[in-house]
KOLDOFI-822962 format. One record per residue (C-alpha): residue number from 1; residue in three letters; x, y, z. Coordinates in Angstrom, 1 decimal. Example, Ala and Ser with C-alpha at 12.3 -4.5 7.8 and 13.67 -1.06 7.14 Angstrom:
BEGIN
{n: 1, res: ALA, x: 12.3, y: -4.5, z: 7.8}
{n: 2, res: SER, x: 13.7, y: -1.1, z: 7.1}
This chain:
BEGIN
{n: 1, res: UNK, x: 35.9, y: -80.0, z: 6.8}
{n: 2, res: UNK, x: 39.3, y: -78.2, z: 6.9}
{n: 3, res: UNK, x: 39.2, y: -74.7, z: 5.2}
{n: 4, res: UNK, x: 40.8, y: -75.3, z: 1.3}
{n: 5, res: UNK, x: 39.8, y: -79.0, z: 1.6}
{n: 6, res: UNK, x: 37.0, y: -80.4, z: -1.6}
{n: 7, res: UNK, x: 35.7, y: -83.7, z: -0.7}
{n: 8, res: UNK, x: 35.0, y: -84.7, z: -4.2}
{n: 9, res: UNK, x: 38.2, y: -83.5, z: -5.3}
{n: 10, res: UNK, x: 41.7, y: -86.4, z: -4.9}
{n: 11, res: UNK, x: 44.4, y: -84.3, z: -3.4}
{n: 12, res: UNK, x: 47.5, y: -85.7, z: -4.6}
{n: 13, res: UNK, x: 51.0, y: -85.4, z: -3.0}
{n: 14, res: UNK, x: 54.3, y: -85.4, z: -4.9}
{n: 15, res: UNK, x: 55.8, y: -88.7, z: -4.3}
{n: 16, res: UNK, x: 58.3, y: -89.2, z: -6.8}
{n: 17, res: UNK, x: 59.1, y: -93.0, z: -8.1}
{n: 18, res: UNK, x: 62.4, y: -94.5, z: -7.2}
{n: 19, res: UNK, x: 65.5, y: -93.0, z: -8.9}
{n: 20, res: UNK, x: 63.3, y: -90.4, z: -10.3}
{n: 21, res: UNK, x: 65.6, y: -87.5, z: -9.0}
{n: 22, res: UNK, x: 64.7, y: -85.2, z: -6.0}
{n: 23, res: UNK, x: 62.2, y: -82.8, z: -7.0}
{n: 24, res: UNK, x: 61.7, y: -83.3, z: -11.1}
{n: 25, res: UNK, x: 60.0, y: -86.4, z: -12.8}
{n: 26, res: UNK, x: 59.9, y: -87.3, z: -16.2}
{n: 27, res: UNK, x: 56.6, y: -89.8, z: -17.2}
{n: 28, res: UNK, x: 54.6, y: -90.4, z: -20.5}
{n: 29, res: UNK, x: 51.0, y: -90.5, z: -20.9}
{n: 30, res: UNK, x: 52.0, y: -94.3, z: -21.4}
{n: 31, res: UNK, x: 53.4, y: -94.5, z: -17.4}
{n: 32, res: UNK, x: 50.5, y: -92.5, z: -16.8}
{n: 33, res: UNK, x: 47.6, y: -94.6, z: -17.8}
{n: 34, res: UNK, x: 49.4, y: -97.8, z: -16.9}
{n: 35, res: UNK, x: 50.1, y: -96.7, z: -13.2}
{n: 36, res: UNK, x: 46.0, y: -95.5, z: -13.7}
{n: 37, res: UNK, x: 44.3, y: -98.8, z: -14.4}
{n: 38, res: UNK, x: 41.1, y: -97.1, z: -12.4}
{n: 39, res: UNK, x: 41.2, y: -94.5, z: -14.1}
{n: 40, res: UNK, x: 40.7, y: -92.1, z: -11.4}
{n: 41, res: UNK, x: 42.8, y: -89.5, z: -13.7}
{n: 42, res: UNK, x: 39.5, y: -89.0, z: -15.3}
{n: 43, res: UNK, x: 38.3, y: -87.6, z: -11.9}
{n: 44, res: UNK, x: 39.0, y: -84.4, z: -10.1}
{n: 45, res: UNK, x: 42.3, y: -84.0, z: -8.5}
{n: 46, res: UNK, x: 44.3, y: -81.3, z: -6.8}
{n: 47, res: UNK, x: 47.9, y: -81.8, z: -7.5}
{n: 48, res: UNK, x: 50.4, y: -80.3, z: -4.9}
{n: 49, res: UNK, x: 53.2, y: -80.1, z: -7.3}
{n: 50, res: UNK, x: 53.6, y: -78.4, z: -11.4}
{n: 51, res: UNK, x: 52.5, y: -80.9, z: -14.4}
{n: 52, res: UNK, x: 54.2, y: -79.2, z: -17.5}
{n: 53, res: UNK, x: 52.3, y: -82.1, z: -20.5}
{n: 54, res: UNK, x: 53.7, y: -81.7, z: -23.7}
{n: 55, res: UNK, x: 51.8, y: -83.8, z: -26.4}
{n: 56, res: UNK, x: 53.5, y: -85.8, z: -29.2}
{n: 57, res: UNK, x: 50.5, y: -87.4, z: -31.2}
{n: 58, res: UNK, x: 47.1, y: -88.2, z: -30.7}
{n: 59, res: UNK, x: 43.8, y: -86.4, z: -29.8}
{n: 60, res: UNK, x: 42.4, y: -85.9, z: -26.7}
{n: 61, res: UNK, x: 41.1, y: -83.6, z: -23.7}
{n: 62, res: UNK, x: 41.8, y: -82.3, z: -20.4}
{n: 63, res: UNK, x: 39.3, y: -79.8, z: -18.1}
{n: 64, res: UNK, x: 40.9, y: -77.1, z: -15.5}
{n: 65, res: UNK, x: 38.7, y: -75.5, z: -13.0}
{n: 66, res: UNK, x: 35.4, y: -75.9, z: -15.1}
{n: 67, res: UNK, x: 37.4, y: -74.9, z: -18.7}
{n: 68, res: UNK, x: 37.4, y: -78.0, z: -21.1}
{n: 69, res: UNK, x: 40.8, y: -77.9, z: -23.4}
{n: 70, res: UNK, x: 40.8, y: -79.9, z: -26.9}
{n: 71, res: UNK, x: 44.3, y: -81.2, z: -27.1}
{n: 72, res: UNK, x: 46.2, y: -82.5, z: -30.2}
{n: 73, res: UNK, x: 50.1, y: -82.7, z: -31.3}
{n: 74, res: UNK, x: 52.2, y: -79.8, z: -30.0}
{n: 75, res: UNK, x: 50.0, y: -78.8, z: -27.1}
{n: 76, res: UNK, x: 51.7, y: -78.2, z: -23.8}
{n: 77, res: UNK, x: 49.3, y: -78.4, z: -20.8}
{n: 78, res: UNK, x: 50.7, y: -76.5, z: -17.7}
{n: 79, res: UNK, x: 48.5, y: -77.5, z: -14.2}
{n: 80, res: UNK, x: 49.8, y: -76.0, z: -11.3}
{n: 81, res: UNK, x: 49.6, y: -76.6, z: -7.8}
{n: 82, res: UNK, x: 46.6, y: -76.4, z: -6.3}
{n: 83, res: UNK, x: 44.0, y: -76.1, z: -10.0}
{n: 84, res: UNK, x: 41.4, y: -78.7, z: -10.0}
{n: 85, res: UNK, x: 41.9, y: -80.6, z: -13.1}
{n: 86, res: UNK, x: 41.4, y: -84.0, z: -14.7}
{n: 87, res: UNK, x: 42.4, y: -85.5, z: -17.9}
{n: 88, res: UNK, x: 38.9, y: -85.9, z: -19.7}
{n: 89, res: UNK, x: 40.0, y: -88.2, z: -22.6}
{n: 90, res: UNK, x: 44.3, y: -88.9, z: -23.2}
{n: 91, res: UNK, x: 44.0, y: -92.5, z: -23.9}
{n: 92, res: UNK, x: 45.2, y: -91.5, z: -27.2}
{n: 93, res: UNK, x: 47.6, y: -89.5, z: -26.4}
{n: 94, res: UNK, x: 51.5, y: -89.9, z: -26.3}
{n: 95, res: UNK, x: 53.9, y: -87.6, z: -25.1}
{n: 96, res: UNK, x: 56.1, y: -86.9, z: -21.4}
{n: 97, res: UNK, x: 54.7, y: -85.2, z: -18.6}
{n: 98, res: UNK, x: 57.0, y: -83.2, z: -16.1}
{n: 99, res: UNK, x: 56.3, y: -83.4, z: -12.6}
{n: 100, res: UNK, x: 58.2, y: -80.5, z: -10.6}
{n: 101, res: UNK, x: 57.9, y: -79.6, z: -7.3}
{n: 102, res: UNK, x: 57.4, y: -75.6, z: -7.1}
{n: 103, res: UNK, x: 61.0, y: -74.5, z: -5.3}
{n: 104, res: UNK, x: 62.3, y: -75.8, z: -8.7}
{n: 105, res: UNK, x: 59.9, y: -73.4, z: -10.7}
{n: 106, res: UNK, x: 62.4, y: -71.2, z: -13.1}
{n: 107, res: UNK, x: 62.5, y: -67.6, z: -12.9}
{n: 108, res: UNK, x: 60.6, y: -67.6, z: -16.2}
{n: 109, res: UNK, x: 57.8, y: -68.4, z: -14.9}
{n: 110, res: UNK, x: 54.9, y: -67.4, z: -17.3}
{n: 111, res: UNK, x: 51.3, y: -66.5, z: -16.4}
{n: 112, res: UNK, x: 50.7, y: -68.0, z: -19.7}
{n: 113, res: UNK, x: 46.9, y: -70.2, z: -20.3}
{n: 114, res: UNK, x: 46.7, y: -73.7, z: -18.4}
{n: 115, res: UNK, x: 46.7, y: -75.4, z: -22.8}
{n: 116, res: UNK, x: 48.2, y: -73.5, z: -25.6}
{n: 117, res: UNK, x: 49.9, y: -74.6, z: -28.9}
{n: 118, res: UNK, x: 53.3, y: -74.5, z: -30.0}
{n: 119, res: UNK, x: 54.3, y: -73.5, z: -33.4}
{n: 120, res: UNK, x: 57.0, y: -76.4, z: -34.6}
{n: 121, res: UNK, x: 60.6, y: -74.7, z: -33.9}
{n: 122, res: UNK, x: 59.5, y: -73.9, z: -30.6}
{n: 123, res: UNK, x: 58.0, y: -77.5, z: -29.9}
{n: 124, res: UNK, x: 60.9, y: -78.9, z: -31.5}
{n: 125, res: UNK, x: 63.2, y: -77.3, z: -28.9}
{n: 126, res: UNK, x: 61.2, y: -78.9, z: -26.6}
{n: 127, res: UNK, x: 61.2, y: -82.1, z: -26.4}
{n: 128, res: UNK, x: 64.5, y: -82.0, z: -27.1}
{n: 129, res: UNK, x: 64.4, y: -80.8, z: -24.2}
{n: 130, res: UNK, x: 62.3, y: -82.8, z: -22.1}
{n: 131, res: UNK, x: 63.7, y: -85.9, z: -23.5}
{n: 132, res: UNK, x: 67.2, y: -84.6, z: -22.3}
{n: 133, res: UNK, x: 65.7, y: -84.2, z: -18.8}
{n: 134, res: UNK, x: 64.3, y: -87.5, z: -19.0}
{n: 135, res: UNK, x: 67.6, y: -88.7, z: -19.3}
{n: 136, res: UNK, x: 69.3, y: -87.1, z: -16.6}
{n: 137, res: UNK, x: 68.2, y: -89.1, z: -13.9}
{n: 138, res: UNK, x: 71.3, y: -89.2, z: -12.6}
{n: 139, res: UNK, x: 72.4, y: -86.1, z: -12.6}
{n: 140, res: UNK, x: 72.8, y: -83.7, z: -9.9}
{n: 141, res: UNK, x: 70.0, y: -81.6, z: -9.3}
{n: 142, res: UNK, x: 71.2, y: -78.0, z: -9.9}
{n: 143, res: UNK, x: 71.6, y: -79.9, z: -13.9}
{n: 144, res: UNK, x: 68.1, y: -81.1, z: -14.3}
{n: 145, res: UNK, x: 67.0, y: -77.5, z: -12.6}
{n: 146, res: UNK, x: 68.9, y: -75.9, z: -15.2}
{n: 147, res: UNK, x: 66.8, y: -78.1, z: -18.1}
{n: 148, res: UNK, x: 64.0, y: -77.6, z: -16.5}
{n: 149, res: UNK, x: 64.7, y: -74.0, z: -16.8}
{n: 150, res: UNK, x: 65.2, y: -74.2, z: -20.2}
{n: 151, res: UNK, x: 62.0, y: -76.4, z: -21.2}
{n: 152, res: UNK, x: 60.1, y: -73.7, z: -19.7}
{n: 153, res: UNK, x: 61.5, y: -70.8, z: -21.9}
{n: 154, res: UNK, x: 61.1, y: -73.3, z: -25.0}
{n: 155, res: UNK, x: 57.1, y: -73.9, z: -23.9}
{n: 156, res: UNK, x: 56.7, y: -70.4, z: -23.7}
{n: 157, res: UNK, x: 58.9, y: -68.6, z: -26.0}
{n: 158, res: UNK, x: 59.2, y: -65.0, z: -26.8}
{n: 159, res: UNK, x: 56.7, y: -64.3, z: -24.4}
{n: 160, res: UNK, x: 56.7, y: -60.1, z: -24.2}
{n: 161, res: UNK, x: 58.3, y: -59.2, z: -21.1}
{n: 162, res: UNK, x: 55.6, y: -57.0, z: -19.0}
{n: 163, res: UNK, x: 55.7, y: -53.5, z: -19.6}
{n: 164, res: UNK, x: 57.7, y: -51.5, z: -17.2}
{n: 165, res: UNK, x: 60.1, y: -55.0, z: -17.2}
{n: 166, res: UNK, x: 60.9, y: -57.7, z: -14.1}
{n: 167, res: UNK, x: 60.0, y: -55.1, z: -11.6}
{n: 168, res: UNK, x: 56.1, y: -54.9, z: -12.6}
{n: 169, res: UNK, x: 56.6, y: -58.8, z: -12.9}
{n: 170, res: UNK, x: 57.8, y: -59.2, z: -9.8}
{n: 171, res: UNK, x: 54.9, y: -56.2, z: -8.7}
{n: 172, res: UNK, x: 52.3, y: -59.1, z: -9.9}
{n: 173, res: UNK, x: 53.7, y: -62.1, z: -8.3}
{n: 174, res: UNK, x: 53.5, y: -60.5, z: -5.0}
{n: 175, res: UNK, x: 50.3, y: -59.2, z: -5.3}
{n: 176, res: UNK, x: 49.0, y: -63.1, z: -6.8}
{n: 177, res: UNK, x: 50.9, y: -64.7, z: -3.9}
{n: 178, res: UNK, x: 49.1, y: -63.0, z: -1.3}
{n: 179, res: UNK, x: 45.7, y: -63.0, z: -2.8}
{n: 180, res: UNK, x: 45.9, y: -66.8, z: -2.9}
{n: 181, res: UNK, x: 46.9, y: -66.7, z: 1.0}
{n: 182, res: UNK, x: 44.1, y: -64.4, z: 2.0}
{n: 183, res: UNK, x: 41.4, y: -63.9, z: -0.4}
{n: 184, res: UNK, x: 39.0, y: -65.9, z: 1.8}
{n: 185, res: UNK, x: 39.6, y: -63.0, z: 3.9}
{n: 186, res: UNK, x: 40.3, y: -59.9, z: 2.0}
{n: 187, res: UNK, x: 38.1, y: -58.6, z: -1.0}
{n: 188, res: UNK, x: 39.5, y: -55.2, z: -1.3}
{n: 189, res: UNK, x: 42.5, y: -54.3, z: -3.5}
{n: 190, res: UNK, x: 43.9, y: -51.3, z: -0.9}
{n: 191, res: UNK, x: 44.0, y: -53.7, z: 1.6}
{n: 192, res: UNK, x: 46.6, y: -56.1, z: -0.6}
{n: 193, res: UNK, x: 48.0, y: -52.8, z: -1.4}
{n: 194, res: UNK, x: 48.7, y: -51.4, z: 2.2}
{n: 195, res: UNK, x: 50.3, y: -54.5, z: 3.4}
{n: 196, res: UNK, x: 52.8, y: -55.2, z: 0.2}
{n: 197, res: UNK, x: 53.8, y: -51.2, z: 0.4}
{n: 198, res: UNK, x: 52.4, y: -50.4, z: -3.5}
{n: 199, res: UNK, x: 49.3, y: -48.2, z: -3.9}
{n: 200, res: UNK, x: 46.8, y: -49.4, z: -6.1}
{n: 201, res: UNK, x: 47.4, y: -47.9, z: -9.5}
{n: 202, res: UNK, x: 50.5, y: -49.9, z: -9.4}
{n: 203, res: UNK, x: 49.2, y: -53.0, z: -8.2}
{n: 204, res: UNK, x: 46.6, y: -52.4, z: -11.0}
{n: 205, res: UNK, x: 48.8, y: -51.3, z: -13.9}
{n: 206, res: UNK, x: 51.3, y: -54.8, z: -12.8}
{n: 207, res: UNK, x: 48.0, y: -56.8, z: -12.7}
{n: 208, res: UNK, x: 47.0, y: -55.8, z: -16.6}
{n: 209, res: UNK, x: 50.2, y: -56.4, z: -17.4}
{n: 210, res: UNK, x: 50.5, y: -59.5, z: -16.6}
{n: 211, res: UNK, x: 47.1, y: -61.0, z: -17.2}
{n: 212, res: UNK, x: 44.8, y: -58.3, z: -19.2}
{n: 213, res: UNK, x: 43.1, y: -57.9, z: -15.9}
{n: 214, res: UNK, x: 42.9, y: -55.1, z: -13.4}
{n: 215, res: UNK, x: 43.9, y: -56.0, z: -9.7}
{n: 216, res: UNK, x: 40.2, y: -56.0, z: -8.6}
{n: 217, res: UNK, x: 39.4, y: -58.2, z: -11.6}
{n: 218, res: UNK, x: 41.9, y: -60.5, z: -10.9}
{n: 219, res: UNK, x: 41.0, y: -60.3, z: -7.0}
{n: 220, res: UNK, x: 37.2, y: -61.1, z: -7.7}
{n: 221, res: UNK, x: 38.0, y: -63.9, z: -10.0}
{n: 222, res: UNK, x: 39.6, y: -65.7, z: -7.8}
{n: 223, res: UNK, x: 36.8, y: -65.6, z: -5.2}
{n: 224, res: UNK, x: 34.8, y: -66.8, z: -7.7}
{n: 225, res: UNK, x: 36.8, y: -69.3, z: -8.6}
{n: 226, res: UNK, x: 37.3, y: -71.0, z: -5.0}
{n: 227, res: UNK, x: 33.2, y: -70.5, z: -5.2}
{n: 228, res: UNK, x: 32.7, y: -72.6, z: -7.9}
{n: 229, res: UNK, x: 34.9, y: -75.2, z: -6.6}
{n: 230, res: UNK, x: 33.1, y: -75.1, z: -3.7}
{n: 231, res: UNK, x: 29.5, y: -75.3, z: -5.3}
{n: 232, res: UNK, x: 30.8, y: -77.9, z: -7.5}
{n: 233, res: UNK, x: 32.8, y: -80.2, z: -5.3}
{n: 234, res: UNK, x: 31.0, y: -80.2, z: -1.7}
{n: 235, res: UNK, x: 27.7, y: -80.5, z: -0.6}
{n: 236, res: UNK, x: 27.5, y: -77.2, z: 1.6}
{n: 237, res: UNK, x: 24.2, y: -75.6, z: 1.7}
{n: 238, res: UNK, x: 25.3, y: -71.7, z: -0.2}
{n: 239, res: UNK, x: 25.2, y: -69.8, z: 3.1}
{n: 240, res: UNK, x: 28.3, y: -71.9, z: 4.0}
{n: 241, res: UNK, x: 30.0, y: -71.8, z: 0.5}
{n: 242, res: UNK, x: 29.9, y: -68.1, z: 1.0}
{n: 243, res: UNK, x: 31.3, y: -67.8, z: 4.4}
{n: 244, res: UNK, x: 34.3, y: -70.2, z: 3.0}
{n: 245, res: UNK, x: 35.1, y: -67.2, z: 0.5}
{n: 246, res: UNK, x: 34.6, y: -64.4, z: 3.3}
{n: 247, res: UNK, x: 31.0, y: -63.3, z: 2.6}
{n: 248, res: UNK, x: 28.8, y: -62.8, z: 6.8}
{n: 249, res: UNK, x: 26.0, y: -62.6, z: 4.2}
{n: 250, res: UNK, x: 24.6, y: -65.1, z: 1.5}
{n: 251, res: UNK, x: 22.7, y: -62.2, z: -0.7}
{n: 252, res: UNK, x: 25.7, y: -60.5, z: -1.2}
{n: 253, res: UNK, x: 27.4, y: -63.3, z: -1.7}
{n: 254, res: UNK, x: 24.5, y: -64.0, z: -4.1}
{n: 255, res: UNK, x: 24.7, y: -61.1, z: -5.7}
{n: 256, res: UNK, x: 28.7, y: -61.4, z: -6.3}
{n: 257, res: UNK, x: 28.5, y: -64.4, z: -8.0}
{n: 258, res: UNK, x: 25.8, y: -63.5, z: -10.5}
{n: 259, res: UNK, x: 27.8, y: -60.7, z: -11.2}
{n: 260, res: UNK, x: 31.0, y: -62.3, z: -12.1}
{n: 261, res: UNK, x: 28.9, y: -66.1, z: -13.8}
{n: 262, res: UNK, x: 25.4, y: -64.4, z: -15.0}
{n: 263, res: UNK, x: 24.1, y: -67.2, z: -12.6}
{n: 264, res: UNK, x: 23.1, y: -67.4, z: -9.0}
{n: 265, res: UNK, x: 25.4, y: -70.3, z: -7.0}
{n: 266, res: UNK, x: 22.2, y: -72.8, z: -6.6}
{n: 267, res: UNK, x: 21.4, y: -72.3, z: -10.9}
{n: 268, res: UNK, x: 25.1, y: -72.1, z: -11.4}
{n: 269, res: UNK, x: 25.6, y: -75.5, z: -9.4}
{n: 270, res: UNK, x: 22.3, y: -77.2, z: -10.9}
{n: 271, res: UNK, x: 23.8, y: -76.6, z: -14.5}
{n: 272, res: UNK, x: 27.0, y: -79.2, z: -13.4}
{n: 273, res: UNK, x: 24.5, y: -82.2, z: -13.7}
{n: 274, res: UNK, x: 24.6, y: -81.3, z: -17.5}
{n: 275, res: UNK, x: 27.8, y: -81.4, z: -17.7}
């Protein structure tokens, strides 16, 4: 098995329909569930590409990496590449789901929740919005970048701009892009801080900024998370889990994880049965 791979997990690939335009798609729940008659939505997948849901009316639910999300009218669901998610229950729902491939992700780029709610201006803007994408098939791409753009500052509207402004933003994205590459491998914050040139307080103080975490926070929860998926979607014994996530020894590995769930992996991985 391939490092990053999840046998129980359906990777999908961005392959747009026909005329869809390079890049962006615009779907509905509808499309969704007919193209789905197997209804292997409902299962664990790992999308290479954005899925920005916004829905119209109906109930239903949709689970993230392991965090179950209630959904009703004016929720916008945002799954990025590489979260394993699955839509639970949307057979109710109704509503247009953008598909985007990340080179067209907007410089507003939020680290916003995978579900929130939108209070009614702002989710009238948009689906204005996303219907006027849907609609622009045709046109060139730097257009339907540009309204993609916009739906994204509509879905996340007068979010506070980080203390300290775009340069602790862009701080924080540096710092998350390279702990996704290398976090298997690197489990202290000075070394992320050595090679991006920052020293810690600053990677820290961008970090809280962004997500109300502190850099090691953030750095240990994604271990954890890649655990998890691990545990949850593989069969390895936990002495292999943990050298997937950079641990030469399973009792500190052990003792990380209990730390961060209140669970050992093998309790923490018999409780998915109940789920």
């Amino acid at each position: 098995m391939e490092n990053g791979q999840l046998p129980g997990v359906r990777q999908v690939r961005y392959e747009p329909a026909p005329g869809a335009g390079a890049g962006i798609e615009v779907l509905s729940f509808e499309e969704l569930r007919r193209m789905d008659r197997a209804r292997r939505r409902t299962r664990p997948q790992r999308p290479d590409f954005h899925v920005l849901a916004l829905v119209r009316s109906g109930t239903g639910r949709h689970t993230a990496d392991f965090v179950d999300h209630e959904l009703g009218e004016r929720s916008v669901v945002w799954i990025r590449p590489g979260v394993v998610h699955r839509w639970t229950d949307v057979d109710r729902l109704d509503g247009p789901l953008v598909l985007f491939e990340d080179e067209f992700l907007p410089a507003a780029d939020s680290f916003a929740p995978v579900c929130r709610q939108l209070d009614e201006k702002s989710w009238s803007l948009a689906v204005r919005t996303a219907d006027l994408l849907a609609d622009s098939r045709s046109a060139p791409a730097p257009v339907r970048a540009h309204l993609l753009s916009a739906l994204v500052l509509c879905v996340l509207p007068g979010e506070p701009a980080p203390p300290g402004g775009a340069g602790e933003h862009a701080v924080f994205r540096r710092y998350r892009e390279a702990v996704e590459a290398r976090f298997a491998q690197r489990h202290h914050v000075t070394d992320y801080a050595g090679e991006l040139g920052y020293d810690v307080r600053t990677l820290t103080r961008a970090t809280r900024a962004a997500t109300g975490l502190g850099a090691k926070q953030f750095l240990d929860g994604r271990i954890a998370l890649e655990a998890k998926r691990l545990l949850a979607h593989t069969e390895l014994p936990v002495a292999r889990c943990a050298e997937r996530v950079g641990f030469d020894d399973a009792a500190n590995f052990t003792t990380f994880f209990r730390r961060q769930t209140g669970l050992t992996p093998s309790r923490w991985r018999a409780t998915l049965s109940g789920r």
